[in-house]
N, C-alpha and C positions, 0 to 999 in steps of 0.2 A: 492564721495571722490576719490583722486588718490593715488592709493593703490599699495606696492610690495610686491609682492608673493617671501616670502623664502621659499624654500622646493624644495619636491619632490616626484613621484611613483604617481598611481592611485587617490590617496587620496588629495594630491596635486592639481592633473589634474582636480577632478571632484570642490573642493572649488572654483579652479580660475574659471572654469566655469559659477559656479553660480554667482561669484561675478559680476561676466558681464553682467550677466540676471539680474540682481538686478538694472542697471545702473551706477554702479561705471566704474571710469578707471583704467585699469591695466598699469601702467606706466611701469612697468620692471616686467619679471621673472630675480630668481637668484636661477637658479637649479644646481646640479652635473655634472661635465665632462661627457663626452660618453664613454661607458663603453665597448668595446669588438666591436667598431662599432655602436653601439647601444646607442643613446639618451634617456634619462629619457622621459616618456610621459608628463608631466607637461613641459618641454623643446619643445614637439614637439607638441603639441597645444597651444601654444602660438607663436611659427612661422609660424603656420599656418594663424593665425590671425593677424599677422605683429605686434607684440608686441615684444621690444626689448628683448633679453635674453641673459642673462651672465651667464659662467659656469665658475667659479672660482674651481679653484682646491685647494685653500686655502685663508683664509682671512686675516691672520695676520703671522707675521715672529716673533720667538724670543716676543713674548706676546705683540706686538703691530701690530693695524692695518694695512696694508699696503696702501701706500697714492693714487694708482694707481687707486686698488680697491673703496678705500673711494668716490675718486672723480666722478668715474663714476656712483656711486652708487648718490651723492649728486647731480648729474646734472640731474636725474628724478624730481627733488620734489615732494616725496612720502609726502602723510601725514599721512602715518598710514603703519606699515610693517603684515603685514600676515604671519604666519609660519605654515602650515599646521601639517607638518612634514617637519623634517628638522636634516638631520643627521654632519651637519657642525655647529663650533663652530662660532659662528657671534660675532665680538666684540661690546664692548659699545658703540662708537662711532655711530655703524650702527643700534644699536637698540634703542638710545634715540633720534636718527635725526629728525624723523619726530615730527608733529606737537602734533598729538595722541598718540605719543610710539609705541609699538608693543604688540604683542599678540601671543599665543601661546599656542597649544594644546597640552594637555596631554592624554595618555589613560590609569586616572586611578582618584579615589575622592582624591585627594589632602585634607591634607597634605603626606595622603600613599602610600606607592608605588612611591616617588623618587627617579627620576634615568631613565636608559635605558631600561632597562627591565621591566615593569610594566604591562605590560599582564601577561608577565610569573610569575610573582611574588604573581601575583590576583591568581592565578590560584595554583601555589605553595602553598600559605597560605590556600588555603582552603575558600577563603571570598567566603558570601553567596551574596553581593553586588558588583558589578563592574561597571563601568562606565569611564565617562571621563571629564578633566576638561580644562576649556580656561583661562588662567592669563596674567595677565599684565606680560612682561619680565621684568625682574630685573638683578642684579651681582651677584646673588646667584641661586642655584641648582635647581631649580623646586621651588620656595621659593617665588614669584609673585605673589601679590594681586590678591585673583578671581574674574574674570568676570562672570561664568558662569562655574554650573555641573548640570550633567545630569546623575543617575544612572537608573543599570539595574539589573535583578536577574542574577545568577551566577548559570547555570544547572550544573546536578552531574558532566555529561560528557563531558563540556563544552573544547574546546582546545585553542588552541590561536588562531585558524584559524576560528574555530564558533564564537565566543565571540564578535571578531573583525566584519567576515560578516554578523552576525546576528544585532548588535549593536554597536558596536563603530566607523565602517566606515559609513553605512547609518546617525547614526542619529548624528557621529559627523561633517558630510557636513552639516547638517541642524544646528545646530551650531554652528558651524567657520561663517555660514551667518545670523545668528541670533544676534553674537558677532557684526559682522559688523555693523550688520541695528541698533542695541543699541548706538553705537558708534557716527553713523552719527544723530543719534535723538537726541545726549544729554545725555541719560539717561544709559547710561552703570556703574554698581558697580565697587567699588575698594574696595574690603571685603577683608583683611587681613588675612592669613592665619593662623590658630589655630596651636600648636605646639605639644597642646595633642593629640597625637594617632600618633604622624608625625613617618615614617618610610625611610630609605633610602636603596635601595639594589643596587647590581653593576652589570652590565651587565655579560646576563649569555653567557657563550661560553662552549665549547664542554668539556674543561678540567676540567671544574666545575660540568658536567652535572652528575657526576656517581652517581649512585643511593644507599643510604643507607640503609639497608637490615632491619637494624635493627630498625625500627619504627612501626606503626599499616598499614593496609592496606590499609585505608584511605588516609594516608598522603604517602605510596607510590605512591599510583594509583592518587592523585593532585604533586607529581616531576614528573612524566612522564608525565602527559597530560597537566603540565605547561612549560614543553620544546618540546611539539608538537606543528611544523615538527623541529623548530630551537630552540636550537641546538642539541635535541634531547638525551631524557635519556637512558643512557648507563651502561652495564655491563661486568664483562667477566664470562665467564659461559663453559660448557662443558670440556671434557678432550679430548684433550688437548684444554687449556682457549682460547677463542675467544672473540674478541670484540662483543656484540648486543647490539642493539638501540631499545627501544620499542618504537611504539606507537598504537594510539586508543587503548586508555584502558577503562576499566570500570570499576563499582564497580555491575552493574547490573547483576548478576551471579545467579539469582534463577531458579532453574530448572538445576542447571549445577552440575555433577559429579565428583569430580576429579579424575578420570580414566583413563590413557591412557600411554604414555614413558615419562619415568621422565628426570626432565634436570637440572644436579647439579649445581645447583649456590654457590660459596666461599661466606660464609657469611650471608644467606638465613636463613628464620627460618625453614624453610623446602625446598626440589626441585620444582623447577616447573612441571608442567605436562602439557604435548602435548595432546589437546585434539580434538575432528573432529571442536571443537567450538572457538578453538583458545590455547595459555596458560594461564596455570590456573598455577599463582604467589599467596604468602601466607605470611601476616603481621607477626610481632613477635606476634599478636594475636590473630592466628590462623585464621584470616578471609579470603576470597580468594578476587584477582583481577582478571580479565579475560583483557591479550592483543589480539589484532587481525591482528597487523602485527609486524615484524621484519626485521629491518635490519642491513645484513650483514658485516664482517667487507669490503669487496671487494664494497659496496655502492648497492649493488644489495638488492630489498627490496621485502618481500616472504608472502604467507599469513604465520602468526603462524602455522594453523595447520599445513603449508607443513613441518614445519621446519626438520623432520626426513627422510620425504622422501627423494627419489631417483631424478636424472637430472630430469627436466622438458620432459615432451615426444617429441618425434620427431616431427622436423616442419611441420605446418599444407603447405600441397600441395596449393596454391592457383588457384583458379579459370580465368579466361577471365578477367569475371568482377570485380572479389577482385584484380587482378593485375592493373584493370584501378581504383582502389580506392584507390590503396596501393600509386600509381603515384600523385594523386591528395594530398591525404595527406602527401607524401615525399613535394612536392611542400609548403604545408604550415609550414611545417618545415626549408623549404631554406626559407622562406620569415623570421621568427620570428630569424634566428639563420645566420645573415647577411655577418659576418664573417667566415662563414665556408663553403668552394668554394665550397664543391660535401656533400652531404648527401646520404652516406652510411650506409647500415646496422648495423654494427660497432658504427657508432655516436651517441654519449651519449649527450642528451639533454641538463643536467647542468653541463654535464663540457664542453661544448661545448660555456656557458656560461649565457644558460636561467634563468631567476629570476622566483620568484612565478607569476610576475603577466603573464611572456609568459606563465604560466602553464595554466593561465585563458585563456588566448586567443586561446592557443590550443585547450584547451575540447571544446570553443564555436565553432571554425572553425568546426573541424573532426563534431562535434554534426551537424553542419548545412549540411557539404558533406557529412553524412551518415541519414539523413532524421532524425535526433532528436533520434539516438542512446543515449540509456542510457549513460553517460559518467562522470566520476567524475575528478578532479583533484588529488584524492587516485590515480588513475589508471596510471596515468603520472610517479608518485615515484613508483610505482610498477613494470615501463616495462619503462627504462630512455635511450635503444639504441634502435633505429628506428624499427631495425629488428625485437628485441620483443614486440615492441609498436603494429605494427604491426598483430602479432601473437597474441596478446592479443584481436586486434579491429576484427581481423577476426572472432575469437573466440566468442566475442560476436556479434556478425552480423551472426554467425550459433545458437545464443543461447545456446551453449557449453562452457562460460567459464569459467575459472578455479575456478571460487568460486561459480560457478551455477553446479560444479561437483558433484556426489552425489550416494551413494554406495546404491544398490537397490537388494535388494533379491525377486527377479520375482517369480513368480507362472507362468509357462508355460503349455499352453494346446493348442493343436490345434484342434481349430473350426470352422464350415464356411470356410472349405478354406483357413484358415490363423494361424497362430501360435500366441497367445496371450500370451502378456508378461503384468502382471497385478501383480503390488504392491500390497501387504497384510499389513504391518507393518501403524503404526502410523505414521502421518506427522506433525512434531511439529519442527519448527525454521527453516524449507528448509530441514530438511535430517525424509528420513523413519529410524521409531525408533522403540523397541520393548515397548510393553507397558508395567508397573511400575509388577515387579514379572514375567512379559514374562506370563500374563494372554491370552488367547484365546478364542476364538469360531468358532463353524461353521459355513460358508455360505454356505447354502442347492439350488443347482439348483434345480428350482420346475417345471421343464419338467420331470424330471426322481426323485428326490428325492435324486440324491446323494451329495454325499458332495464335492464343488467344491476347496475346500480348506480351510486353519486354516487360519482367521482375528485377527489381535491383541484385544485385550479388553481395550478399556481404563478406568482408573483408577482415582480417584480424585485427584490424585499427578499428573497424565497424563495432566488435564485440567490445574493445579495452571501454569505448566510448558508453555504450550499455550497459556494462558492467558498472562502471563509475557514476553515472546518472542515475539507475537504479540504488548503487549503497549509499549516495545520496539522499536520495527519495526515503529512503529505509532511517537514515540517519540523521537527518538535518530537518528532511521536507514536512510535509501534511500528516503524509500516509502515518507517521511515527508517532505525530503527537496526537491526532485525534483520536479521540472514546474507541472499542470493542465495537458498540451501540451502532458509533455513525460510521466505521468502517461497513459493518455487516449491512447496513441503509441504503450503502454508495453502491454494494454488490447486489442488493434486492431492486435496484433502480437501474443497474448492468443487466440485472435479468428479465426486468419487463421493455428494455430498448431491444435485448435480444429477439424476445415475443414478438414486441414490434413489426419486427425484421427480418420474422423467422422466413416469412416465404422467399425475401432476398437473397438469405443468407444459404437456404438450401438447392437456388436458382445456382449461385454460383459455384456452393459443391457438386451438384451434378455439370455444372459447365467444364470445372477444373481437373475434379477427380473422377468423373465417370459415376458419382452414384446416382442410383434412382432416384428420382424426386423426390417424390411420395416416401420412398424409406428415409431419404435425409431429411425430412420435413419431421417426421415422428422420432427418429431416432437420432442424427447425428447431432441437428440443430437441439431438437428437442428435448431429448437428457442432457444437451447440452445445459440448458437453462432450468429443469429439475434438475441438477448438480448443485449450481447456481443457488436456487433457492434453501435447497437443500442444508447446504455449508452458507450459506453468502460469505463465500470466501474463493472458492478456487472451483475450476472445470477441467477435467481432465477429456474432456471428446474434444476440443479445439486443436488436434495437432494433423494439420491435414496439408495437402496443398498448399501453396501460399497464400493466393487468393484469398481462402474464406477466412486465416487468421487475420492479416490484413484490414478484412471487413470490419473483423472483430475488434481490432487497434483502435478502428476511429470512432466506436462504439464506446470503447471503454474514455474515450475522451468526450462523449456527450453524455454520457453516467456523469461526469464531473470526477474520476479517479485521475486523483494527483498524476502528473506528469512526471516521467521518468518508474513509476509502479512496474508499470507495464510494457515490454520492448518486445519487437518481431522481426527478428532478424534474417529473413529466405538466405540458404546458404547451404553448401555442402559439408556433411559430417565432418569429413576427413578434415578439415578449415575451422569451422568454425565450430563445430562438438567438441575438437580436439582443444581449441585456445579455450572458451567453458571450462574443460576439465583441468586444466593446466590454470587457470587463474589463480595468481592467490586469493583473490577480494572472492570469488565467488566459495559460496558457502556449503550448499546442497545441487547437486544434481539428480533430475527425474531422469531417465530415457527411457523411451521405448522402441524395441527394434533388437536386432539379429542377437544372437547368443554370443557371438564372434567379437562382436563391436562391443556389449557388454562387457566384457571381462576386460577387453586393453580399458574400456572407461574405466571401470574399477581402478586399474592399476593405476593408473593415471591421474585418479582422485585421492587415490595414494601417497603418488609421490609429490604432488604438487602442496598440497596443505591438509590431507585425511580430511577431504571433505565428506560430509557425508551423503550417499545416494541409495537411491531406489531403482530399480531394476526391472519393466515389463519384457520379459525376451521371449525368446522363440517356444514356442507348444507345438504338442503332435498329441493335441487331445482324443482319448480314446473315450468312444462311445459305445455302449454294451445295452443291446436289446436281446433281451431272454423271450422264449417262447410264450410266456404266459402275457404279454403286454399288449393293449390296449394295439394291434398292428394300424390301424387306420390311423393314429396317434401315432405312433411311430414310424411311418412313412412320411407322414408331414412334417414331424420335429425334425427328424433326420435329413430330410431338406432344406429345411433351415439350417440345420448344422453347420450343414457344408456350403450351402450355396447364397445363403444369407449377403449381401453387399457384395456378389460377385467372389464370392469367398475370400474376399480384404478383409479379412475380421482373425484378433488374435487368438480369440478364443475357439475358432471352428474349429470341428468337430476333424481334426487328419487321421482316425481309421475307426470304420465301425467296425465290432465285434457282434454277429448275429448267429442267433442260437440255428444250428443245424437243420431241426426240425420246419424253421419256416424261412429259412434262407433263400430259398429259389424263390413263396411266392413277394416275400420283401424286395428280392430285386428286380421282379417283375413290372410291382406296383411301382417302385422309385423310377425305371426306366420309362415308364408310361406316364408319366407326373412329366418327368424333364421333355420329354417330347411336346409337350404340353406351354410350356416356358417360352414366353416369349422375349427375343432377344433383341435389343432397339437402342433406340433414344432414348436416352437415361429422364430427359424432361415427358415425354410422351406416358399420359398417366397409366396405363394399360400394359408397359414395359416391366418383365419381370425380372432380367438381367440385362444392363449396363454394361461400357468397355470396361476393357484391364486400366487399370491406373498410369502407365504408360507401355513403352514399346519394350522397352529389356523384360518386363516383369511379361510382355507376352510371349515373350522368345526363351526366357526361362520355362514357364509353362510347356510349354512344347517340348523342347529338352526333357523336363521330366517327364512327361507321358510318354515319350522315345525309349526312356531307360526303364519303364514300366513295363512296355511291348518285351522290351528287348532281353528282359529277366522272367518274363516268361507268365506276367498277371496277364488276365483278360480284359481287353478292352472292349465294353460291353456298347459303347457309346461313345461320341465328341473324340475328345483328344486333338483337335485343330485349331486352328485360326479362322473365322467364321471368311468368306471372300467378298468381304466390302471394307468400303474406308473405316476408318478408324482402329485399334485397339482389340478386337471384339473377338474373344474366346470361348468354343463349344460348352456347357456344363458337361464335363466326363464321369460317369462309372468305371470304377477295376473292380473286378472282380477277379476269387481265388489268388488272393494277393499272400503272400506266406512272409512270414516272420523277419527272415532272412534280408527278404527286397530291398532297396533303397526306398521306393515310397515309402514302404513298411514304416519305416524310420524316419522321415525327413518333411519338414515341411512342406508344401506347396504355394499355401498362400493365394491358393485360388481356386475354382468353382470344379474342384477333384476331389470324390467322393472314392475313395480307398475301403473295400468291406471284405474281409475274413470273416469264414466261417468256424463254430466255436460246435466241441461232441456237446448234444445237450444234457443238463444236468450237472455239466464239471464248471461249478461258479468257481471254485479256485484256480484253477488251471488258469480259465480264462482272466481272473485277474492277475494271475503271475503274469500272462504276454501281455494286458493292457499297464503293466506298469513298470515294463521290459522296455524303458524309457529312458535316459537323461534329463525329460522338459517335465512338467505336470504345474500346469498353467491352470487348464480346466479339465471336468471330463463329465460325464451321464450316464445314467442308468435308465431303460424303462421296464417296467415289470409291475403286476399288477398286487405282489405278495411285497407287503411290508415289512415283514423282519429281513427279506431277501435286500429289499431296497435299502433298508437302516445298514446291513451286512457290507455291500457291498459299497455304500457310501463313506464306511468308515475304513475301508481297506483301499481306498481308491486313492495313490499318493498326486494328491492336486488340490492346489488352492483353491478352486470350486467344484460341485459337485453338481450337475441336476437332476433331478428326478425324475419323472414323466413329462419333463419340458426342459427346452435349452433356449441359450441366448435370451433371458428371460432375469437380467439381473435389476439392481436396485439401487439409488442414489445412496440408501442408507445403512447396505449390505458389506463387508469390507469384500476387497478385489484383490488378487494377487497371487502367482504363485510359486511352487515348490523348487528344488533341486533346482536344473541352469534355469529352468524359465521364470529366475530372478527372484528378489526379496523386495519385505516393503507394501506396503497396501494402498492401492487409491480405494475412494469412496469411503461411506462409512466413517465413524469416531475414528477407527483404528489409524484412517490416512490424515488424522492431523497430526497425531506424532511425528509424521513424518515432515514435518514441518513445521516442529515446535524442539525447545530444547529443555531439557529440565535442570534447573538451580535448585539447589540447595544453601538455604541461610541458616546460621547459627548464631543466636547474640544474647547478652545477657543486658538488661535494662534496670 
């Protein structure tokens, strides 16, 4: 068909596009004058493709068409007019010429919401439906037979600027050419519009926008976030009365306090209050809203919570390279803002004349010159003269900026040579918090036994609070709507702060948990961030002491990762795993830990909402060295096995299986190694074992190698509590340990090396008792014969296997294992399934 596009903006530009791709001709655009220099886009892709264009500045004089106009218009012979959007009054003449009529988009279900404003109005009312509708034009208001609607759900927080890019600009391009292709087949409706439920409201403008106090919360928090960004709901407030603009509002407020400096509103059911989370506004029904920005009457726009503070701090000093960035991004600012010869500091973006849609081309530009920096269009109305745009990009390009600020009461000690500055408090929504009554505990460094300082306790109000900020964050915030791309960015820039840090970060696990330096340094920290980079997405070694996740909290808050992502709640299982599991809103649980606690999680994630979980539990991994292996290699892996991290580790090795034949001098060589071990200060680089993790796990220790004695293994070595301060348990050998035993069976959990001896030759036998188990987590083989090793790798029931090496895994290997010792994979492809869900769509088009 040969078709003219009335309209104009983005939405305009992308319709006539498609109409092209479709095979239609576009005979004429009829877009808007140039505005400040600047052409409408819908104007300037269409001359690009040598299609004619007319910008009328009016169509008719005194209510009749003007003939100049007419004529030009009638020597295309359109047969069908298109008005995508279209902010000029077109007369009759030019909407019944063509041969089809014309057509014309609404963004709203017709017959509601007639008129100009009709996002805002969706949004006003409270409708839990919106969408948008395409009618035949007529001489009446929105009042034109339908062609076609297309609704959508209406989210709490929804504004005009979500609504529209979530739904009514994608899927009403797909409709403006849906209309079309109906059109040219034939078969397009002319469905009359019903009059029951018809509504008509008038364009909202700023002098309408002031907010009335006196209604429920509800219907406050939908006037403001139905005049977000334009034309924005207003107040006057303070003394002496100032103009404010709210917006991003919410009605999502659980876990929020209202505590903080009050801010007297004329007319209010009560003040507002400035809170670190924003203002907290209150219905005549006592219910709260939470805003999260404002602005001022001077056009300058703040977070809420700053609103009481003092001037912005002093300008950040720029760099070499921040000055060759700050030039590149000036530059994209002269390109989008054409008429304005020099861009200076001073220059204010919209009054300089930028529309929303330069607001998009700028975040995509700066996002592309600063490698896929976080960036929103929020951030443009927040810093609108270069100078502080600037200051803002810097800011975040250090991972310092102002809403990634965050008030931290440190625990300082100095260790290792360096001064440690280590969060204590709760991390729930981006900021450390005390938890619910300013509950605590002690974390005990178990080198010495003393107390390294007071950890918050959390609380089951502590959890409801992270749980809600999190499906927030998930549902409302950053984390949800930005790219794949720049999430994986924000976690590659988590993992070089980690790098950073790493000697911090392993300074304060050997202060918390008792590990070696030097091992936490390479392994705990450090696969911590090969995970990291790995995925840029998730780590699964951060589950330790409080302490170092903590560390890690305020880490992921100088990444720049959305607040509320990420929460670290220090707490006891039984409290707080249990309210987790029992949540409705929580979705997936991981654990890792006992067998026992496994299964009530299970049930529990059961009855609460089938959520679903993954499971790292208890192992009693068997290790099997045959006569023919590499013994010098297998004396040393086998040390590792077991004594790796003070034997804290879930994958150790709890019983070797050694061939007959070289059993005595295997345990000769291991007892002469551990005599050899030095046992210390987990920071002292020369230390080969570290204390116990605390004092029960050393007193269980003990116990078990009591009932080891006392069932009649050999204790060939250790078995005690070493006699100095702190935590500090012997590395033990058993030997002649038989099937039977409790060790045989049961984990330790710590630096107890459990070895049976096997007739040599009987590879079966021997793996009948190595898999005469309930756990199979991990297990090893050494042997120098590889169909022996393929044999007995495939007959080994355990989620991993080694083969002439152990504890020797891979960010990119899946992890996890068999029978109780859980389901579920971390590492590896295979561990995002578990944290992903799979849809299925079916539709016909």
């Amino acid at each position: 068909m040969k078709i003219a596009v009335i309209g104009q903006s983005l939405f305009g530009q992308e319709v006539y596009g498609h109409l092209r791709k479709e095979g239609h001709e576009v005979v004429g655009v009829f877009t808007v004058p140039d505005k400040d220099g600047k052409a409408d886009p819908l104007g300037l892709e269409a001359e690009k493709d040598g299609v004619p264009v007319f910008k009328f500045s009016r169509w008719r004089a005194k209510g009749q068409a003007l003939p100049e106009v007419v004529a030009k218009y009638q020597a295309l012979g359109a047969e069908l007019n298109v008005l995508p959007f279209c902010s000029q009054f077109i007369p009759m003449e030019i909407i019944n010429a063509p041969r089809h009529g014309s057509i014309i988009y609404h963004p709203s279900l017709l017959p509601r919401h007639r008129g100009a404003s009709a996002i805002n109005w969706t949004l006003i009312h409270g409708d839990k439906k919106g969408g948008f509708s395409i009618f035949w034009a007529d001489d009446g208001l929105d009042t034109g037979d339908l062609l076609l609607q297309k609704e959508c759900e209406v989210l709490p927080d929804d504004t005009v600027s979500t609504l529209y890019n979530r739904f009514l600009f994608p899927e009403g391009i797909k409709g403006m050419v849906q209309a079309v292709r109906l059109i040219a087949e034939g078969k397009a409706p002319r469905l009359p519009q019903p009059e029951e439920g018809a509504t008509y409201e008038g364009i909202q403008k700023k002098e309408t926008a002031k907010i009335d106090w006196d209604q429920p919360a509800e219907a406050i928090h939908n006037w403001i976030r139905g005049n977000d960004k334009v034309p924005g709901a207003w107040t006057e407030a303070c003394e002496p009365l100032q103009k404010l603009t709210f917006f991003n509002s919410t009605l999502n407020t659980s876990g929020l306090v209202p505590e903080g400096d009050a801010l007297p509103i004329p007319g209010a059911h009560r003040p507002g209050v400035v809170t670190k989370a924003g203002l907290i506004l209150f219905g005549n029904d006592d219910k709260m809203l939470l805003v999260k920005n404002i602005q001022l009457e001077d056009g300058k726009m703040i977070l809420a919570s700053n609103f009481f503070k003092g001037a912005a701090s002093s300008a950040l000093e720029l760099t070499e390279a921040e000055l060759v960035t700050a030039e590149a991004v000036r530059s994209a600012w002269q390109r989008i803002l054409p008429n304005v010869l020099e861009v200076e500091d001073s220059t204010d973006f919209f009054k300089s004349g930028a529309a929303s849609v330069d607001v998009v081309r700028l975040v995509e530009e700066v996002k592309e010159l600063c490698d896929g920096l976080e960036l929103e269009n929020e951030d443009v109305y927040m810093a609108t003269t270069f100078g502080d745009f600037i200051q803002l990009l810097v800011r975040k390009l250090r991972g310092d900026d102002e809403e990634g600020e965050c008030s931290i009461d440190y625990v300082e000690m100095a260790v290792n040579k360096r001064t440690l500055h280590m969060p204590h408090q709760l991390f729930i929504g981006g900021a450390f918090v005390d938890a619910e009554g300013a509950k605590t505990f002690e974390t005990i460094n178990p080198t010495d036994g003393s107390v390294i300082c007071q950890v918050s306790l959390a609380q089951v109000t502590d959890v409801d609070k992270a749980v809600a900020t999190a499906k927030d964050a998930f549902e409302n915030g950053r984390w949800g709507k930005i790219s794949a791309r720049d999430r994986g960015r924000l976690l590659y820039r988590l993992a070089d702060l980690m790098e950073q840090h790493q000697e911090e970060l392993a300074t304060i696990e050997a202060l918390d948990a008792g590990a070696v330096y030097t091992l936490a340094l390479k392994t705990h920290v450090g696969m911590s961030i090969q995970t990291f980079r790995y995925f840029a997405g998730w780590c699964d070694k951060i589950q330790v002491t409080p302490l170092t996740a903590l560390k890690f909290a305020e880490l992921t808050l100088k990444a720049g990762i959305p607040k509320g992502v990420v929460n670290v709640l220090p707490g006891s299982g039984s409290l707080i795993g249990q309210r987790l599991s029992d949540h409705p809103d929580v979705r997936k649980i991981g654990f890792t830990g006992s067998t026992e606690v496994g299964k009530h999680i299970m049930k529990s994630c059961a009855i609460s909402n089938v959520k679903k979980v993954s499971l790292e539990l208890g192992g009693k991994s068997p290790l099997i060295i045959f006569a023919d292996c590499d013994l010098n290699k297998a004396v040393q892996m086998g040390m590792s096995s077991v004594f790796f991290n003070k034997g804290e580790n879930c994958i150790a090795a709890g019983r070797l299986f050694v061939e007959d034949s070289i059993h005595d001098e295997f345990v000769r060589r291991v007892v002469q190694e551990v005599r050899k071990m030095k046992v210390g200060n987990p920071l002292d680089r020369d230390t080969d074992h570290g204390p116990q993790n605390h004092h029960a796990h050393l007193m269980k220790l003990m116990e078990y190698c009591q009932c080891g004695v006392k069932e009649g293994a050999t204790l060939v070595c250790g078995g005690n509590q070493i006699p100095r301060p702190g935590f500090f348990f012997e590395p033990t050998v058993f030997t002649d340990v038989e099937d039977h035993m409790f060790i045989a069976k049961e984990e330790s959990f710590g630096p107890v090396m459990i070895i049976s001896r096997f007739a040599d030759g009987d590879v079966d036998a021997v793996l009948s008792r190595a898999n005469a188990t309930e756990f199979g987590l991990a297990s090893g083989v050494f042997t120098r014969d590889i169909n022996k090793a393929l044999y007995v790798s495939d007959k080994l029931q355990a989620g991993t296997v080694f083969v002439n090496t152990y504890n020797k895994t891979d960010v990119a290997a899946p992890f996890g294992g068999f029978k109780q010792s859980g389901f579920g994979k971390d590492l590896g492809e295979a561990a995002l399934n578990e944290y992903l869900r799979v849809k299925t769509v079916t539709f016909e088009y």
